[in-house]
Backbone as ProteinMPNN parsed JSONL, in Angstrom:
{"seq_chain_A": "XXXXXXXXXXXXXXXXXXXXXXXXXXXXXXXXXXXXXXXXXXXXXXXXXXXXXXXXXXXXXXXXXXXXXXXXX", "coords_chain_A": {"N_chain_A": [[0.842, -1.187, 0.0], [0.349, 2.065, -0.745], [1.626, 4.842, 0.748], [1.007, 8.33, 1.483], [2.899, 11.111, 2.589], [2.345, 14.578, 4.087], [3.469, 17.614, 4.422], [2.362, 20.168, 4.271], [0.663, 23.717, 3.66], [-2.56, 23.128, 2.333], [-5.128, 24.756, -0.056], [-8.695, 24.274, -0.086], [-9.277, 24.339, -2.625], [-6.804, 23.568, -4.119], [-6.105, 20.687, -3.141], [-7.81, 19.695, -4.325], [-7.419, 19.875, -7.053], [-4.559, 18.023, -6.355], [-5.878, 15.794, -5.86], [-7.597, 15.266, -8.13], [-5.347, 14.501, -9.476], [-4.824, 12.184, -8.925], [-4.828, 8.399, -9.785], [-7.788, 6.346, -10.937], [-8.605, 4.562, -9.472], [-7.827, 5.192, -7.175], [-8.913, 7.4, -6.929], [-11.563, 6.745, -6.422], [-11.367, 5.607, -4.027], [-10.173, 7.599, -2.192], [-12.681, 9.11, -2.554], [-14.598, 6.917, -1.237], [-13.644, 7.028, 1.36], [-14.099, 9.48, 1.855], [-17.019, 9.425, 2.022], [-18.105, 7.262, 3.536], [-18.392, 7.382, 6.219], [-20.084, 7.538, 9.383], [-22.55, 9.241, 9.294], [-24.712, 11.644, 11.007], [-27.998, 12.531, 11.177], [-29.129, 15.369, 12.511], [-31.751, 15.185, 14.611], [-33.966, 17.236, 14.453], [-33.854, 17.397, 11.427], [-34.406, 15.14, 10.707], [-37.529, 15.422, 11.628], [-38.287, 17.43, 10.081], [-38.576, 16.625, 7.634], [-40.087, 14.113, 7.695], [-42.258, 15.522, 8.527], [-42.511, 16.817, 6.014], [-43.077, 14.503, 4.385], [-45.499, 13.71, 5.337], [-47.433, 15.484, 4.874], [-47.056, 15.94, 2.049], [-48.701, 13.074, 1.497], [-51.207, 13.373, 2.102], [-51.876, 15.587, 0.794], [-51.459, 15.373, -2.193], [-51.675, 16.751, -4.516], [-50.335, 18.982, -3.977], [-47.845, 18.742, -4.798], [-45.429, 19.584, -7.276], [-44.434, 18.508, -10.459], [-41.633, 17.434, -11.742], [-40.283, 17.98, -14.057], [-42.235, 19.626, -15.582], [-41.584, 21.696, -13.977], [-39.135, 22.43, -13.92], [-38.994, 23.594, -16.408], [-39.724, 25.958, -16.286], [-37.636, 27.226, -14.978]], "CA_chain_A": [[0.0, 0.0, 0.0], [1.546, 3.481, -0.488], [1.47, 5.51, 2.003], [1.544, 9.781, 0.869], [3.375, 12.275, 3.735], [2.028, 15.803, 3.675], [3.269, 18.146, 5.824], [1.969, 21.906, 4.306], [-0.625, 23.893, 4.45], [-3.247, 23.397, 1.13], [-6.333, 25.381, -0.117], [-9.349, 23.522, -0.973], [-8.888, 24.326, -4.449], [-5.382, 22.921, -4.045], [-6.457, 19.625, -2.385], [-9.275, 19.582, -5.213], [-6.059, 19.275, -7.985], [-3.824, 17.197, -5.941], [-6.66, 14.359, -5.804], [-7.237, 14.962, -9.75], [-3.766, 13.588, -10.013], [-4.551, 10.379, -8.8], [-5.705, 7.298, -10.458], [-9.284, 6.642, -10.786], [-8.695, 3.459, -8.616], [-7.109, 6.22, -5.462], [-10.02, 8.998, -6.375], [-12.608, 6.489, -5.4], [-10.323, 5.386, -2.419], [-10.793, 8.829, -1.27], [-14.34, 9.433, -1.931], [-14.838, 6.191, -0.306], [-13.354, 7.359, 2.59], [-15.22, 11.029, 2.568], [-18.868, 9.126, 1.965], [-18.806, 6.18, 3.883], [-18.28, 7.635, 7.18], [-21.28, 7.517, 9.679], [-23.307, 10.754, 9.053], [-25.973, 11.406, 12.06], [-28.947, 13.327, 10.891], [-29.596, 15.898, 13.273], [-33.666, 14.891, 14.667], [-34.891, 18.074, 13.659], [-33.711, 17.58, 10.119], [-35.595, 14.242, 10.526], [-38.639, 16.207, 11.796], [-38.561, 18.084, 8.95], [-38.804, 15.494, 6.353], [-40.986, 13.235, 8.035], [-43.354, 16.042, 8.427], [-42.94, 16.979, 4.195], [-43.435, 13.173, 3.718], [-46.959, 13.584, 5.534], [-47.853, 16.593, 4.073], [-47.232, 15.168, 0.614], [-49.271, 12.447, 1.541], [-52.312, 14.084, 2.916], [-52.305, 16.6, -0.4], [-50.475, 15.247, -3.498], [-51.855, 17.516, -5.365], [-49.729, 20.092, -3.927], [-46.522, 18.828, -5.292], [-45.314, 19.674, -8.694], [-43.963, 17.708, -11.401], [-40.251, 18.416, -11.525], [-40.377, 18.18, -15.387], [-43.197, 20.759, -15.338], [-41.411, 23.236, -13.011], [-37.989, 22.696, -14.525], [-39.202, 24.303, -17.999], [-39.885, 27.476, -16.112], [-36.259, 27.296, -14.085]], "C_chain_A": [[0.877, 1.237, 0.0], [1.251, 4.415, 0.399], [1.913, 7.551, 1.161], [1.773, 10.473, 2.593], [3.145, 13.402, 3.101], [2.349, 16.737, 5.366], [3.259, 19.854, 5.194], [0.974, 21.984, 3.961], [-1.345, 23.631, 2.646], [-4.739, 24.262, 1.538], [-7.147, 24.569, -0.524], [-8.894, 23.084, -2.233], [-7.854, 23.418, -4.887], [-5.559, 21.453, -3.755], [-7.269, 18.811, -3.772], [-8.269, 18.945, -5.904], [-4.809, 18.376, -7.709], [-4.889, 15.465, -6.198], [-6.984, 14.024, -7.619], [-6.558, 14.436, -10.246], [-4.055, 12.264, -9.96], [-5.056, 9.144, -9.792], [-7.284, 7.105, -10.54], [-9.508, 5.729, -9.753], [-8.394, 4.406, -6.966], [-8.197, 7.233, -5.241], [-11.173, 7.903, -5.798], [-12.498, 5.747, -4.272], [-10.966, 6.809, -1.643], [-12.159, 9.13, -1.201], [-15.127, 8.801, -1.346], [-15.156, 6.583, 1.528], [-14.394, 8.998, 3.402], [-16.705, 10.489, 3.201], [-19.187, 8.111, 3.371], [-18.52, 6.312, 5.557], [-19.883, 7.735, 7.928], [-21.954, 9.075, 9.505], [-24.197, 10.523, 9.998], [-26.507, 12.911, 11.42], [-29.466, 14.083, 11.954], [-31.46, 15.684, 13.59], [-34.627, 16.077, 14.521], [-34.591, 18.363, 12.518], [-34.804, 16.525, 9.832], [-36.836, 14.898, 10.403], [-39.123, 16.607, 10.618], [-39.066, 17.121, 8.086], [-39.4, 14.661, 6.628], [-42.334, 14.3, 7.939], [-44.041, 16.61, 6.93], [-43.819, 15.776, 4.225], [-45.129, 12.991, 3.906], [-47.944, 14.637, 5.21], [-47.914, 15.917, 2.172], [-48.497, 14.01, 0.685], [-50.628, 12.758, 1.731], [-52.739, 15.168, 1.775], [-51.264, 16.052, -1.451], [-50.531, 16.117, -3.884], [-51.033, 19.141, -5.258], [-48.234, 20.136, -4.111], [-46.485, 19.234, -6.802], [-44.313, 18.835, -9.124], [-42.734, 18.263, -11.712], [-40.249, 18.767, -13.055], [-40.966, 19.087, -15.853], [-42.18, 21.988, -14.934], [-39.853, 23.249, -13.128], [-37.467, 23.734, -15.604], [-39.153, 25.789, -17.865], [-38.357, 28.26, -14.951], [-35.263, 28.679, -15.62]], "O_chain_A": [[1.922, 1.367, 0.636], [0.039, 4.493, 0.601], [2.908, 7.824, 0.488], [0.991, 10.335, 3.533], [3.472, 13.578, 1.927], [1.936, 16.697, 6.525], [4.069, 20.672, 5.628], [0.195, 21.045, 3.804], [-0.599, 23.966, 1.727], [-5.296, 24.439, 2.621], [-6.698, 23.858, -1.423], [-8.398, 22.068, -2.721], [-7.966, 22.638, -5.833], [-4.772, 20.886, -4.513], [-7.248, 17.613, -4.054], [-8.015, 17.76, -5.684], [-4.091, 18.004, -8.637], [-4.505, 14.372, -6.615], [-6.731, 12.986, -8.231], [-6.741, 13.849, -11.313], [-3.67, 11.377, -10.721], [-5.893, 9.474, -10.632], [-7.936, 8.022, -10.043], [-10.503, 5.912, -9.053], [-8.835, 4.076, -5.865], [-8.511, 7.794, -4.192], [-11.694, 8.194, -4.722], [-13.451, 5.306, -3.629], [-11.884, 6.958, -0.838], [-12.783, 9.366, -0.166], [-16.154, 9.281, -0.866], [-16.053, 6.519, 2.368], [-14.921, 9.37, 4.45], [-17.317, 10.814, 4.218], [-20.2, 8.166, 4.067], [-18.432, 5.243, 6.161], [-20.842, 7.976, 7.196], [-21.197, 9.991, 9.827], [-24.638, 9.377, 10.084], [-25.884, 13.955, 11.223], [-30.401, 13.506, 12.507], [-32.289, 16.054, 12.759], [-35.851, 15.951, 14.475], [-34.883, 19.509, 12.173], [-35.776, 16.689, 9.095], [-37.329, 15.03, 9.283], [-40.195, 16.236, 10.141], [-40.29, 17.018, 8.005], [-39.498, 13.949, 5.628], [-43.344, 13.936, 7.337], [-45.216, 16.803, 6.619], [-45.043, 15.858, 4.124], [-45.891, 12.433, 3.117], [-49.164, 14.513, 5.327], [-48.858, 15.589, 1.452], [-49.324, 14.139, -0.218], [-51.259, 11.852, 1.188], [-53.886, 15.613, 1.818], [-50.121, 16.496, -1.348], [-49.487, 16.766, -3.825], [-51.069, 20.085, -6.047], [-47.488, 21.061, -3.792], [-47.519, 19.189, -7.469], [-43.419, 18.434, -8.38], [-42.652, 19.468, -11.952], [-40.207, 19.974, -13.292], [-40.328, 19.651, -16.742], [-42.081, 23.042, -15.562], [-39.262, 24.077, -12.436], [-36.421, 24.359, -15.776], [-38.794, 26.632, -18.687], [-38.22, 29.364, -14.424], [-34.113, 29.08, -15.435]]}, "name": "protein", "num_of_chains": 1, "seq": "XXXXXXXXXXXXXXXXXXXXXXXXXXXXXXXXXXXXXXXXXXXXXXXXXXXXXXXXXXXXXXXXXXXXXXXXX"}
């Protein structure tokens, strides 16, 4: 396995073009590593989206058709 040592400072941007370099087999090494970390959904983000989901449910008719409401984007 190779191992990379970094010891200065980068900018995003910089970080962004260093990972460009790599192989395609190392970029989804890293985005592995970004994604597959546990993420906790704060419970009033839940809230939120449980309460759309029953709102949608309770009125369809008040969603729109993304295809529809794209045309006018």
């Amino acid at each position: 396995m190779e191992t990379i040592k970094l010891n200065i400072d980068l900018s995003v941007n910089q970080l962004i073009e260093a990972v460009k370099q790599l192989s395609p087999k190392d970029r989804l090494k890293v985005n592995d590593a970004i994604w597959n970390e546990d993420i906790e959904i704060p419970v009033e983000h839940q809230q939120i989206v449980l309460e759309r989901m029953a709102k949608a449910k309770t009125n369809p008719e008040r969603l729109l058709d993304w295809d529809e409401v794209s045309k006018t984007i």
